[in-house]
C-alpha positions in Angstrom: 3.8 2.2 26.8 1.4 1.4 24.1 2.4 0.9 20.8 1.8 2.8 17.8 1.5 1.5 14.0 1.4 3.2 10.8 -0.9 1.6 8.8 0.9 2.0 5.5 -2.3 1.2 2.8 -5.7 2.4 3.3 -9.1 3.9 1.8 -10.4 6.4 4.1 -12.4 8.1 1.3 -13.9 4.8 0.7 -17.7 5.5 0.5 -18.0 2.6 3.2 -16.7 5.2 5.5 -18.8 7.8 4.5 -20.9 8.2 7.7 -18.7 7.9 10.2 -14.8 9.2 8.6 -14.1 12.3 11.0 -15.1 10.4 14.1 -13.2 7.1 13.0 -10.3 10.0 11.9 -10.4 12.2 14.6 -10.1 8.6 17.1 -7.3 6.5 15.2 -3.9 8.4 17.5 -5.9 7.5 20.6 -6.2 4.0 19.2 -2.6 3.2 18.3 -2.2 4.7 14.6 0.2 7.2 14.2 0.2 7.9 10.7 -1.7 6.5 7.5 -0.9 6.1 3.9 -4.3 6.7 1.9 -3.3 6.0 -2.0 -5.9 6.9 -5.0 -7.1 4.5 -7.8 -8.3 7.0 -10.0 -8.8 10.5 -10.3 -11.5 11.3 -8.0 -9.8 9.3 -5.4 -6.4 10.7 -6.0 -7.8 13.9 -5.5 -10.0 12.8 -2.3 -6.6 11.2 -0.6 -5.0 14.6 -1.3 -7.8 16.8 0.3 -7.7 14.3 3.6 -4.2 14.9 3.5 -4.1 18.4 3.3 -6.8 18.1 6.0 -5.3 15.9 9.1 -2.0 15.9 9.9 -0.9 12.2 10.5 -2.1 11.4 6.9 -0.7 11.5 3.7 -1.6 10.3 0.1 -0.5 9.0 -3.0 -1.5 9.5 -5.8 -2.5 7.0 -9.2 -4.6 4.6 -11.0 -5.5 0.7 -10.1 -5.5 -1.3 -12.5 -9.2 -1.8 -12.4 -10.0 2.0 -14.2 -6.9 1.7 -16.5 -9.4 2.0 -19.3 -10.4 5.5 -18.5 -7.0 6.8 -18.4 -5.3 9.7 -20.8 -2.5 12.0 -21.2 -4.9 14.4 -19.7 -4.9 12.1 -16.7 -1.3 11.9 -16.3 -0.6 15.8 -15.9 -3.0 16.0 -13.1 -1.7 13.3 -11.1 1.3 15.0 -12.2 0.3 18.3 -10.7 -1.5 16.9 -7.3 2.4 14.6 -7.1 3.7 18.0 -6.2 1.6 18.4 -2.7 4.0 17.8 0.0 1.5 15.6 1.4 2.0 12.9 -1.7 4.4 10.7 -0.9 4.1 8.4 -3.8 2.2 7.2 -6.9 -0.4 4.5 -6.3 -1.9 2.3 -6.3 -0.7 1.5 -9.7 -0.1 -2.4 -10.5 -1.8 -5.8 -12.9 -5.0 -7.3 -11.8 -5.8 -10.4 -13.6 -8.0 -11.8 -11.2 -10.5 -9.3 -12.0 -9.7 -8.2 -15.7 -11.6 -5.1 -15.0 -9.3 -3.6 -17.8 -8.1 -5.3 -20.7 -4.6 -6.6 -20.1 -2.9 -4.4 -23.0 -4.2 -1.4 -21.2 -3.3 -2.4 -17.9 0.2 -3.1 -19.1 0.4 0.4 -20.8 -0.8 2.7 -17.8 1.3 0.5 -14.8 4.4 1.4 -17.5 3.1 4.6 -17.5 2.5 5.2 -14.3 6.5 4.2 -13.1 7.7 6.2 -15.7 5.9 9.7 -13.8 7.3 7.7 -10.0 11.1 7.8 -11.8 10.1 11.3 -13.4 9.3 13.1 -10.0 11.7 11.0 -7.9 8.7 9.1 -5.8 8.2 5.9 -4.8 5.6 3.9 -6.2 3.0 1.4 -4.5 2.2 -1.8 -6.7 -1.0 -4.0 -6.7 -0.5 -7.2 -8.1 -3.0 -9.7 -8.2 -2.1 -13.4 -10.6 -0.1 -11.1 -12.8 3.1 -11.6 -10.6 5.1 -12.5 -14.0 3.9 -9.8 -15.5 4.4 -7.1 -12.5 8.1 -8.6 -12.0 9.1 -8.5 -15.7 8.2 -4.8 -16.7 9.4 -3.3 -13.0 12.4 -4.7 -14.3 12.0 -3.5 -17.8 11.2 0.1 -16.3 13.8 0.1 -13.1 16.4 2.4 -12.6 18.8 3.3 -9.6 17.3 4.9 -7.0 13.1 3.2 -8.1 11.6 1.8 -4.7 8.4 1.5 -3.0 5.8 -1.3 -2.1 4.4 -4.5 -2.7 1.3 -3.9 -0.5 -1.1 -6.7 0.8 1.9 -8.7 -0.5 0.4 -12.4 -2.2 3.5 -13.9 -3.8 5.7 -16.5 -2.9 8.7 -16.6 -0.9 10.8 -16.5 -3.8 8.8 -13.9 -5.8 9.9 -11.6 -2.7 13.4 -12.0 -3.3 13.2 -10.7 -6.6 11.0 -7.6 -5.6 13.6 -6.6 -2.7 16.2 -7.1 -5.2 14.5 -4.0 -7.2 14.7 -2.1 -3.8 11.2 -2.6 -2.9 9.2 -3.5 0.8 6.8 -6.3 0.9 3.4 -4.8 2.9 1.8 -7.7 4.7 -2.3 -7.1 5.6 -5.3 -9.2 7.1 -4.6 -12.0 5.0 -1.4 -13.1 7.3 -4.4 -13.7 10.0 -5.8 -16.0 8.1 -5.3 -19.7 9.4 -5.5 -21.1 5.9 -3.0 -18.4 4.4 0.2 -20.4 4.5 2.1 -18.4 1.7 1.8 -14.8 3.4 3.0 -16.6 6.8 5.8 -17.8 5.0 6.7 -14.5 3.6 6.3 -12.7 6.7 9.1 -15.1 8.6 11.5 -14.9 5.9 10.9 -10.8 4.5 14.3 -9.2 6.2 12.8 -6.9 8.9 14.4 -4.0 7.3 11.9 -4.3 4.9 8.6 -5.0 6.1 5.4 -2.6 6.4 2.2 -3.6 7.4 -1.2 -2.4 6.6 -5.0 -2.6 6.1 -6.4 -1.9 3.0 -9.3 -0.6 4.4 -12.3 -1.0 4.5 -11.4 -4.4 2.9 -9.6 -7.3 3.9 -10.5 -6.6 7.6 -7.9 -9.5 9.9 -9.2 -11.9 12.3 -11.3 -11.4 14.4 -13.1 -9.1 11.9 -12.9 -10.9 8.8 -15.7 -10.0 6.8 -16.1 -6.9 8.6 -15.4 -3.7 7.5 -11.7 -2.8 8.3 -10.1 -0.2 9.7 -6.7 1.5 10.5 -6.6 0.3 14.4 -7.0 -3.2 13.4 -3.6 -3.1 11.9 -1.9 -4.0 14.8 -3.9 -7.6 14.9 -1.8 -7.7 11.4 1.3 -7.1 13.7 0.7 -8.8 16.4 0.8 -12.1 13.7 4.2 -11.7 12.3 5.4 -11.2 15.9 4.3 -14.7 16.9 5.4 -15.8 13.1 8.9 -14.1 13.7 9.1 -14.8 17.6 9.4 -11.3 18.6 7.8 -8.5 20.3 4.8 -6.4 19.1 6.2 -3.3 19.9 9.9 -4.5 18.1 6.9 -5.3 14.6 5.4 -1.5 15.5 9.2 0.0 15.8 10.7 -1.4 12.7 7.5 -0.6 10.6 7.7 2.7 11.5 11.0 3.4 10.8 10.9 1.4 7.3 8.2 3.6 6.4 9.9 7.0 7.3 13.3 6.1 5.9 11.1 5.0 2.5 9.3 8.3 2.3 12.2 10.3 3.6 10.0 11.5 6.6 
């Protein structure tokens, strides 16, 4: 029996997917994906993860801003993420997060909104989907700050260390491993997919970026997620399908599906 993946992270409202997004849609069950997780990263995304949502079954949304557009955010803001959380479709706020790589955002604001941000998860009982790029101190220190019992959700396309992990599952959160665990030279995401307990793994995309090999530098898509599983089975020395099971039924018992 084939398997079948849910690719936990991607962009289908990307504009890079523009002229083809029904057909690629309409093909992805026939090509392994069962369901997809399509977050925002600002308003006009939110909103266009929502209205794919609302539109094909076997995807859902979250709903939030990257760190990149902190600077454009408001109260304003807030209440209609707020208002589009409450879609049955929405499973979550994201992605939210630090990006210090970029610094598209000042770091003050970035810090303000990702608070922010948590604050509405905890409000309306959701999960929350993190970004984190070189601002793992950061990211650790006010999910701490801001956690509560019951706060979960995801560390997708997961770049920390081994022991960074520890402290993230700690806080009740799954690790989301991407393309980058394909790469031969990526020796820190191969190390935290052998040593992630399997009861909390996910894997994604990130599509269109990030695509694994054989595709890198390619645009990704939701089928080649199961290249990204088909690496942490030979990392972990199990099956594919056993990778394709667990994820699945991390990701359900996450979003209480």
């Amino acid at each position: 029996m084939e398997n079948k993946f849910i690719d936990s992270h991607a962009h289908l409202d990307d504009e890079r997917f523009d002229e083809d997004r029904e057909e690629l849609i309409n093909s992805m069950q026939e090509n392994g994906i069962e369901a997809v997780l399509n977050p925002g990263a600002d308003l006009k995304t939110s909103r266009a993860a929502v209205a794919l949502a609302d539109k094909y079954p076997f995807i859902y949304a979250a709903v939030g801003c990257h760190p990149h557009d902190s600077k454009f955010m408001d109260d304003d803001t807030m209440n209609i993420f707020r208002e589009l959380a409450k879609n049955k479709k929405v499973l979550g706020i994201g992605e939210i997060g630090l990006d210090y790589y970029y610094d598209n955002s000042d770091r003050e604001t970035q810090k303000i909104w990702f608070r922010e941000q948590i604050r509405l998860a905890k409000e309306l009982d959701l999960p929350y989907i993190v970004h984190d790029r070189d601002a793992h101190e950061d990211i650790i220190r006010i999910m701490k700050e801001e956690h509560h019992t019951g706060t979960r959700g995801i560390l997708h396309c997961y770049s920390g260390s081994v022991e960074m992990t520890r402290e993230f599952m700690k806080l009740g959160f799954y690790i989301s491993l991407g393309g980058p665990v394909t790469f031969k030279k990526a020796k820190t995401p191969k190390m935290v997919a052998k040593e992630v307990p399997m009861e909390r793994l996910l894997i994604e995309t990130d599509s269109p970026y990030l695509a694994p090999e054989p595709f890198r530098g390619k645009r990704n898509e939701p089928k080649f997620v199961k290249y990204v599983a088909e690496e942490i089975a030979g990392i972990r020395e199990v099956t594919v399908s056993e990778i394709a099971e667990k994820t699945k039924e991390n990701f359900k018992r996450l979003f209480n599906l």
